[in-house]
DOLOVEX-599999 format. One record per residue (C-alpha): residue in one letter; x, y, z. Coordinates in steps of 0.2 Angstrom, whole numbers, padded with zeros to 4 digits, always signed. Example, Ala and Ser with C-alpha at 12.3 -4.5 7.8 and 13.67 -1.06 7.14 Angstrom:
BEGIN
A+0062-0022+0039S+0068-0005+0036
! end
This chain:
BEGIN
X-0081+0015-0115X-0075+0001-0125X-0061+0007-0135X-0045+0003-0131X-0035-0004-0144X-0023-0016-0135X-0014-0033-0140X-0019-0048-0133X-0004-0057-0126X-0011-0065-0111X-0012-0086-0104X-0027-0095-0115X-0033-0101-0097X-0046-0089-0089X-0040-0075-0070X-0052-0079-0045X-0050-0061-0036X-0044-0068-0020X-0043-0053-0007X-0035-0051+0007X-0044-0035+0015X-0049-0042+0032X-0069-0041+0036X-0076-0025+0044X-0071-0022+0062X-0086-0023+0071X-0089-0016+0088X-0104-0022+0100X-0111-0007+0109X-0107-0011+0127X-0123-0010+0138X-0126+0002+0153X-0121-0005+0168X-0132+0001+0186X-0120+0012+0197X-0109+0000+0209X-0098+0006+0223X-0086-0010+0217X-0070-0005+0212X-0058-0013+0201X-0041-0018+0208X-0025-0010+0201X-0016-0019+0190X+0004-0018+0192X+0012-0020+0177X+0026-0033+0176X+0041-0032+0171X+0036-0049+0158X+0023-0041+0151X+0033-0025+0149X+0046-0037+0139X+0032-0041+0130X+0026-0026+0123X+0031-0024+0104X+0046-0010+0106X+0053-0023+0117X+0054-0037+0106X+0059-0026+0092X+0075-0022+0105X+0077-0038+0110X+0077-0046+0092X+0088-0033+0086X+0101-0037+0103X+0102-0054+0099X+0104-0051+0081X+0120-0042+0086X+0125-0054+0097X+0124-0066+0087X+0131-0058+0072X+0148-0051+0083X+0151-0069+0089X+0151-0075+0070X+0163-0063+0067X+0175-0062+0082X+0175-0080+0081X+0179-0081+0064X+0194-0067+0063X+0199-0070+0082X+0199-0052+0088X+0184-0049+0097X+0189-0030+0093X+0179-0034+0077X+0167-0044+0082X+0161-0032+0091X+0162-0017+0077X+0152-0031+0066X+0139-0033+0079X+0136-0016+0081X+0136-0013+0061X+0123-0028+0062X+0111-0021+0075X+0110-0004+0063X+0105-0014+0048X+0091-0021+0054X+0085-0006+0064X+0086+0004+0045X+0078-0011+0038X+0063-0011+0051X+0061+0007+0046X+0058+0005+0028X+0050-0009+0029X+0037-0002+0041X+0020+0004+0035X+0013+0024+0039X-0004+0014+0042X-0005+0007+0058X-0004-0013+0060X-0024-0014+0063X-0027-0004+0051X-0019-0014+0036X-0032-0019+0023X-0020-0029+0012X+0000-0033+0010X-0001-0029-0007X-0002-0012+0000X+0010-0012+0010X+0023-0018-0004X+0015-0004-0016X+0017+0008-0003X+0035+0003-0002X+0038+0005-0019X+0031+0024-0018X+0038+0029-0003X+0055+0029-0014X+0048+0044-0024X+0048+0056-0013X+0064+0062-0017X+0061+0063-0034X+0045+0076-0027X+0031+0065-0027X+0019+0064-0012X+0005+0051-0007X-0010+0050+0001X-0013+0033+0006X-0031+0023+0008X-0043+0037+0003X-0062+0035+0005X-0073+0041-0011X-0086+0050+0001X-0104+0046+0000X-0100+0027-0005X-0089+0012+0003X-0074+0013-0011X-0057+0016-0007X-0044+0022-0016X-0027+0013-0010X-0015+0025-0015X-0017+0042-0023X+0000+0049-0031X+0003+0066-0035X+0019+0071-0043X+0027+0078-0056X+0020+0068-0071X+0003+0069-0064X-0010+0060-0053X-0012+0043-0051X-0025+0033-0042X-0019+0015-0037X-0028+0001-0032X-0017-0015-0027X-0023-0031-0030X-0019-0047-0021X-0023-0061-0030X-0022-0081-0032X-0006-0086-0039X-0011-0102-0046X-0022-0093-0058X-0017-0085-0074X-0020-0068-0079X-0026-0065-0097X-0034-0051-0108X-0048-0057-0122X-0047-0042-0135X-0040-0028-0125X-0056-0026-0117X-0057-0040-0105X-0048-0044-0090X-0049-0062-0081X-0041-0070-0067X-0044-0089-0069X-0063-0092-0075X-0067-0074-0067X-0072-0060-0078X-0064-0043-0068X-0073-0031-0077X-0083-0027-0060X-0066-0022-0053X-0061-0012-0068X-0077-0002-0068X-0075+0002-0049X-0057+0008-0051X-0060+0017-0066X-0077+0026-0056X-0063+0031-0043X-0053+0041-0049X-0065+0048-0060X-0075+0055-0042X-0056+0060-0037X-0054+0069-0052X-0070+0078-0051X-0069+0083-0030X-0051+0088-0036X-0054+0100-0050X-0068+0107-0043X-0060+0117-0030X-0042+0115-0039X-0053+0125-0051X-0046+0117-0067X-0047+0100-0075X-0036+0088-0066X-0035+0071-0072X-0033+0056-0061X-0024+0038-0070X-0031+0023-0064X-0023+0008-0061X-0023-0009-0054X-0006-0018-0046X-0005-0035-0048X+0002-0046-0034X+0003-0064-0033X+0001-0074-0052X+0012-0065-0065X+0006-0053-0078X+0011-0058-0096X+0013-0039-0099X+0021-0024-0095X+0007-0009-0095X-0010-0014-0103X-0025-0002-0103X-0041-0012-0102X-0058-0001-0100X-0048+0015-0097X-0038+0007-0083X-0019+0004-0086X-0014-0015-0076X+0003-0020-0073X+0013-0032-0060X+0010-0024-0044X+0030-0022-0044X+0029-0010-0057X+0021+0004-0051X+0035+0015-0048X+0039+0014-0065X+0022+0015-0071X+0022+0034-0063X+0038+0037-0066X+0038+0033-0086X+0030+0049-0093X+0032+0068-0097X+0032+0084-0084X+0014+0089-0082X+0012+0097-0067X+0027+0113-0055X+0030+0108-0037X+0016+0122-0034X+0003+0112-0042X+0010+0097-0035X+0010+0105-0019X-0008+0112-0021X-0015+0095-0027X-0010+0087-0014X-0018+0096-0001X-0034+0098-0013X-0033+0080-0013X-0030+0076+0007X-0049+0087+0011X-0060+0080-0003X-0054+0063-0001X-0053+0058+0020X-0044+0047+0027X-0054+0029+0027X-0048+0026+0045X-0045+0043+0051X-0028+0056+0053X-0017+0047+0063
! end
C-alpha cells in the first residue's frame, strides 16, 4: 500500500539492479555406464598438491607474513629478539583477521559479496543477544531471504543489494525507488512479500503475531539518505544495517528471542542445505 509519507531527498538522475548472484549450478545427470572389469589406477597424492590445498596456502601466506614482518622489525631496531616477538604478534593478526573476515556460508555457496559484508556487520551483534539465520528460502517459491535477524528489538528480514556504483539512487515522492533509469519497485514488492510469508510461517506456530522488517542494503553507489521507507520497506547504505537493527525499542525477552529463532530456522530452510 502506497502510503508512506517520506521526503524526497534523492539524485535528480534515475537508479540499473546490477547483481552479482552467480547463475544456478547445474548438474548433468551422469549416464549409466555398462559393467567393466577396468580399474582406475590409484592416485598418490603429492606433496605439491598437498601445498596446494587451501589450509596450506592459508599457512603458508600467514608464515611468510611473519617472516616478512620480524625481518622489518629486527632490521629496523637491531635485535632480532624483537623481530622475532613482532613476527609472531604479526602471524596472529592475520590469523584473527581471516577469522572475521570468513563467511559461515561455504565459498561455493556464496550468492553475493554484499552478503558477506552484511553478514559481517551482523555477526557483531551477537553479544549484544541477537541471532541469525542466513540465506533462508521462502518454501513453495524461488525467493530468498538473505538474512533473517532476530533480536531484542525484533525481527528483521534483510535483503543485500549489490548494485552499480556509477548509477544514482533516488526516491520520486516517497514511493518510488530507482537506480539509474530502472524503476525498483519489482524489488520492493519481492522484499516486502518475504517477510510478510516469514511473518505468517513464524506466527503461526509461534502462536502470536510476530512481525518481520523488511529491508534492503545498498552496496555499491551511495544512498543520499539515512533510513527511508518506500512501499513498506526501510532502505538504507548497505553499511548501515547494524544500526538500522540496533536503533529501536525492546520488543522481544531472550525467551522469545530464543523461541523465534528456532521457529524461524524449521519454517524457513536452509537455501543450500544444514552444513
Amino acid at each position: 500500500m502506497d502510503s508512506d509519507n517520506q521526503r524526497e531527498d534523492g539524485h535528480n538522475a534515475s537508479p540499473i539492479w546490477v547483481s552479482d548472484r552467480p547463475e544456478s549450478e547445474q548438474t548433468a545427470a551422469a549416464k549409466p555406464s555398462a559393467p567393466t572389469t577396468t580399474y582406475a589406477p590409484i592416485e598418490r597424492a603429492s606433496v605439491r598438491s598437498l601445498l596446494q590445498q587451501p589450509r596450506f596456502r592459508r599457512l603458508r601466506n600467514r608464515a611468510i607474513v611473519a617472516v616478512l614482518v620480524g625481518l622489518a622489525v629486527g632490521f629496523l631496531v637491531g635485535d632480532w629478539r624483537v623481530g622475532v616477538t613482532a613476527g609472531v604478534i604479526a602471524g596472529v593478526l592475520e590469523a584473527v583477521y581471516r577469522a572475521r573476515s570468513s563467511s559461515s556460508v561455504p565459498a561455493w555457496r556464496r550468492t553475493s559479496v554484499a552478503e558477506r559484508r552484511t553478514e559481517a556487520q551482523l555477526r557483531k551483534l551477537e553479544r549484544s543477544g541477537y541471532r541469525t539465520l542466513h540465506a533462508r528460502a521462502i518454501p513453495g517459491s524461488e525467493a530468498q531471504i538473505d538474512h533473517l535477524v532476530v533480536g531484542p528489538t525484533g525481527v528483521y528480514a534483510v535483503d543485500s543489494e549489490k548494485w552499480d556504483r556509477r548509477l544514482p539512487v533516488r526516491v520520486q515522492m516517497g514511493k518510488k525507488l530507482f537506480h539509474g533509469p530502472f524503476d525498483m519497485k519489482p524489488r520492493l514488492t519481492e522484499a516486502k512479500w518475504e517477510a510478510s510469508q516469514a511473518s505468517e510461517l513464524i506466527s503461526e506456530t509461534f502462536g502470536r503475531e510476530v512481525a518481520v522488517v523488511p529491508s534492503l542494503a545498498i552496496y555499491g553507489p551511495p544512498v543520499p539518505w539515512k533510513i527511508m521507507t518506500i512501499r513498506g520497506v526501510d532502505v538504507y547504505q548497505g553499511d548501515r544495517a547494524r544500526k538500522w537493527i540496533t536503533k529501536r525499542e525492546r520488543a522481544l525477552t531472550n525467551a522469545e528471542i530464543d523461541r523465534i529463532y528456532d521457529i524461524a530456522g524449521q519454517v524457513l530452510p536452509a537455501r543450500y542445505g544444514e552444513g
